[in-house]
N, C-alpha and C positions, 0 to 999 in steps of 0.2 A: 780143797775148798775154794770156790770163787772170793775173791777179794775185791771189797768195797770200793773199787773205783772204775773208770769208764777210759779209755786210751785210745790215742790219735795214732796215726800213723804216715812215714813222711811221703811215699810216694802211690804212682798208680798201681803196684802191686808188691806184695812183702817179701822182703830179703830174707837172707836165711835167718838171719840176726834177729831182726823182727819175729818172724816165728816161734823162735827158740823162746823169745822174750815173754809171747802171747800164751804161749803153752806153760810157759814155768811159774812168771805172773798170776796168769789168770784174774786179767779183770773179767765185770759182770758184762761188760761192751766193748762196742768201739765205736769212734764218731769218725765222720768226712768231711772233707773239705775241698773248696778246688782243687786244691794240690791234687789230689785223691781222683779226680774226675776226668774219662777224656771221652769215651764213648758210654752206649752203652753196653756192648758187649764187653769194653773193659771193666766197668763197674759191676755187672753182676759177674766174674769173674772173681775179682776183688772182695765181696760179698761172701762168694763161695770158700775161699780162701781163707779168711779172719775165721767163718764157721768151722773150718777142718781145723781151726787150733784152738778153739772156747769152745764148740759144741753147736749144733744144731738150733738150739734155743735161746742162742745169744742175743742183744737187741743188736740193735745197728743205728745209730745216731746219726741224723746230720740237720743243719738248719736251712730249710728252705721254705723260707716266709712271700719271698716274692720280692717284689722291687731293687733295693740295696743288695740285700740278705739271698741271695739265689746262689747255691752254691751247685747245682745242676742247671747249667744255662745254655742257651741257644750257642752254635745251631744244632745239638741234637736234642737239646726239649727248649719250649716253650719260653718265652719271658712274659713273668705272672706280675700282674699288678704289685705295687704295694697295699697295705692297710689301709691305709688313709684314702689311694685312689675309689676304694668301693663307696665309701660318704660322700665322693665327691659326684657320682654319678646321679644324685638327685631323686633316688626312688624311693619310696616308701618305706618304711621301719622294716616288715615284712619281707619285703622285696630283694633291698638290700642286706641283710641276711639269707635269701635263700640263695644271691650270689655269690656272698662270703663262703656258705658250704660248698655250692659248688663249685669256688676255686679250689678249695682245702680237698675239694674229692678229686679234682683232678691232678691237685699234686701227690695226693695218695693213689693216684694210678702209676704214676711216675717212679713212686718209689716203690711201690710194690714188686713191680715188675725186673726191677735191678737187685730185694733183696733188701731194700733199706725198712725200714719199720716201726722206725720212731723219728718222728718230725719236733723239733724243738720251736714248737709254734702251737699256738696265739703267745704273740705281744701282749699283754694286758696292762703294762702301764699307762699312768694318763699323763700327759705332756701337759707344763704350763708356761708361759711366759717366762723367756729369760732360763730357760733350761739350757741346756746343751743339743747338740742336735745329732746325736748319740741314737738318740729314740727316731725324734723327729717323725716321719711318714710310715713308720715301724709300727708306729701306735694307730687305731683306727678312727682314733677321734679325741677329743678332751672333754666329754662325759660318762663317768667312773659307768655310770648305768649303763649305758651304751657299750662302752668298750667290753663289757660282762657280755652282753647280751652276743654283739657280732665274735668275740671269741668264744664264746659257744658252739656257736655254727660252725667256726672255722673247725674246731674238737669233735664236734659232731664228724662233720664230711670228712677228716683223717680217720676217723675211729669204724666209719661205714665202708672204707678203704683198704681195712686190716693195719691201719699205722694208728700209732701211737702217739697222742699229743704232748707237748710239754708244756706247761703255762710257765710264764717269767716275766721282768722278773721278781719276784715276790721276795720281800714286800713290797716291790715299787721303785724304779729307776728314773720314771717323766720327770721327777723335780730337778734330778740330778744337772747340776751345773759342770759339770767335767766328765769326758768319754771314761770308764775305769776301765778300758784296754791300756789305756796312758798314764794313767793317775787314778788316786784315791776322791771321789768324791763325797762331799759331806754338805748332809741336807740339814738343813736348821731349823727346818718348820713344826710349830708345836705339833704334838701327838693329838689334838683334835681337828687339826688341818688333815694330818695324815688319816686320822680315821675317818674323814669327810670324804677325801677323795682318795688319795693314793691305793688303800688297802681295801677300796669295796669292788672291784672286780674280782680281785681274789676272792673273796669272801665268798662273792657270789659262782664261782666258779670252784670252790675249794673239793670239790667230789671227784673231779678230774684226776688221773692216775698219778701226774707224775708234774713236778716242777723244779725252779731253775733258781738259785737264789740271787741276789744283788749284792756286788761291791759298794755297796755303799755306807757311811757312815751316818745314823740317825739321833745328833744329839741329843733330840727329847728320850732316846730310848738305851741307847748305849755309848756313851759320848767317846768311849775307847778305842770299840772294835766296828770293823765293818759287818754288815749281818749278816753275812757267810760265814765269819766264826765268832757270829756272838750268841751264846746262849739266851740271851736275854730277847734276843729281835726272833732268835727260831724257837723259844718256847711259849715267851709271852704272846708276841704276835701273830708268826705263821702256823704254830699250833694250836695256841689259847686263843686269839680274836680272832682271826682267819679261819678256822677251823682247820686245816689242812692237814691228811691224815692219809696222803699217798708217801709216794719214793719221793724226800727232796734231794735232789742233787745239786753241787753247787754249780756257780758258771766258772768258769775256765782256771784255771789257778796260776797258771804261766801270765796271766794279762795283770799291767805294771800296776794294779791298785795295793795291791797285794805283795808283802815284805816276806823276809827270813827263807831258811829253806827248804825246799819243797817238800820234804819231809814233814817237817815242822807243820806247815801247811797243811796239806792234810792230815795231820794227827790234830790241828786245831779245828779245822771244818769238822773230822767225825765227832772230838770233845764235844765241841758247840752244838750237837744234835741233827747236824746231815747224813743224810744215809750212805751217801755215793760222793764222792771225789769225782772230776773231770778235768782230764790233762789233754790238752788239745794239738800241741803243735806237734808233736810224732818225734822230740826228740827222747832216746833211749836214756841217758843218764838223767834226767828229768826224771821220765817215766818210772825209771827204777826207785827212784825215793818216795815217789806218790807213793809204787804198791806198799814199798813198804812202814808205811807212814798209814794209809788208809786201814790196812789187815783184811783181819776174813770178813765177810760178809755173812751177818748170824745175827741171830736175834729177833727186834723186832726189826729195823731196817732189811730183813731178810724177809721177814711174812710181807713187807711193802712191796720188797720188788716179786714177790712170787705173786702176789695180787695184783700189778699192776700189769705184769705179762702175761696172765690169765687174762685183761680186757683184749688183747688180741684175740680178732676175727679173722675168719676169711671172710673178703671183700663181698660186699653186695652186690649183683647186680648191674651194670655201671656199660652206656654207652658212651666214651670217652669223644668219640668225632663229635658225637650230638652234644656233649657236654660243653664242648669249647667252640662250637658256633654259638652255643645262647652264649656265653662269657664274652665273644669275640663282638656279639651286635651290642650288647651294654655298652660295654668300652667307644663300639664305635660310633655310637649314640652321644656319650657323653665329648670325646672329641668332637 
């Protein structure tokens, strides 16, 4: 039986070690990351590989949002805006949205092509004053409405590409005053601030397949735990107020917000009501205690992920040269 969690791996193709690990494991995935990247015949190589020891059907994870966030980068693909640079081009509500999808569509040509099939994007936090800049240009603006609206589009153009979106991260990272790659952060703002702004993207976007949770601490909500493993932030909020009723996965569980050991860890993430664990950095004794810390994958967390990998398509359609001259005259418009 596949096991509850999603595994990294350290280089541009798997050792034997690795294999042996993927095959006996058995997470539901696996994520990429530069390390992971050099061409692209190596990467859909790579691709090919992780499938020959999970199956055919396995997702493949990676985060290519654009700007910062590009973990497939020039020069053999493209450097894609960030979030923020699409408001900043000045067009119309409409407008800029229909170039929000078609960047999201051309990074879903990108990845289709290599194998990859779940994009860990839209951002949908909203940035405010005296944050951290964690988010920063990651977000596409600092109106909850807005950022619903352009990560839509983005969800749309990955999902009309055969890839798969992830919204994150939910509940909300923008307030956060410290990176929680680094540190624990803790937000202080009453729960009617948060349900003003921070949680109405989600809200509005809560039908989307799959999401990513936040290291963050919510003292109006759970003054303890961060709400990756608080029961209370993933029942009350991202399934009671939020609606949210896909796969939640957590975000990374190696990054320092995050204590005890990683077993532990993920056996608190699955208590706390996440579906999926995700271990990112591809080391092997890590990895070993996630799987065995996460378990099988059954249940209802198991109808989520079979529903959420049912939303894979084959791609639409899609003239990619044409796609990224209108993307490239926008840009060079607003320069």
């Amino acid at each position: 039986m596949t096991r509850a969690f999603i595994s990294g791996c350290a280089g541009t193709s798997l050792s034997a070690e690795e294999k042996a690990f993927l095959r006996e494991a058995r997470p539901w995935g696996a994520i990429l990351f530069r390390r992971n990247v050099e061409s692209r015949e190596q990467l859909r190589a790579l691709t090919v590989e992780i499938r020959e020891q999970l199956g055919a059907e396995a997702p493949i994870l990676v985060d290519q949002e654009g700007g910062r966030v590009q973990r497939l980068a020039p020069p053999h693909w493209r450097a894609y805006p960030s979030a923020a640079a699409f408001a900043r081009i000045g067009l119309d509500a409409a407008a800029t949205a229909r170039l929000v999808r078609l960047g999201a569509r051309l990074i879903a040509h990108d990845l289709h092509e290599v194998g990859v099939d779940v994009d860990c994007l839209p951002v949908l936090d909203t940035p405010c004053d005296g944050a951290h800049d964690v988010i920063g240009d990651r977000a596409y603006c600092r109106d909850p409405a807005e950022i619903a609206r352009l990560g839509r589009a983005a969800a749309e153009g990955l999902l009309a590409g055969g890839v798969l979106p992830v919204i994150k991260h939910v509940p909300g990272h923008g307030r956060a005053r410290a990176d929680s790659h680094k540190e624990l952060p803790v937000v202080e703002a009453s729960r009617a601030e948060l349900e003003e702004r921070d949680f109405q993207p989600f809200r509005a976007d809560a039908d989307l397949p799959l999401a990513m949770t936040a290291h963050v601490v919510y003292t109006a909500i759970d003054p303890e735990r961060p709400g990756t493993l608080s029961p209370v932030v993933i029942g009350d909020i991202i399934r009671g107020l939020i609606g949210f009723n896909g796969l939640l996965m957590t975000d990374d569980l190696s990054m320092k917000a995050l204590t005890g050991s990683f077993r532990d860890r993920a056996e608190a993430a699955i208590r706390a009501g996440c579906d999926m664990v995700l271990h990112c950095n591809g080391a092997l004794d890590e990895a070993r205690a996630v799987a065995e810390g996460a378990g099988d994958l059954d249940g209802r967390a198991l109808e989520r992920a079979r529903a959420a990998l049912a939303r894979r398509v084959a791609p639409e359609d899609f003239d990619p040269v044409d796609g990224a001259r209108e993307l490239d005259a926008a840009l060079a418009a607003t320069a």
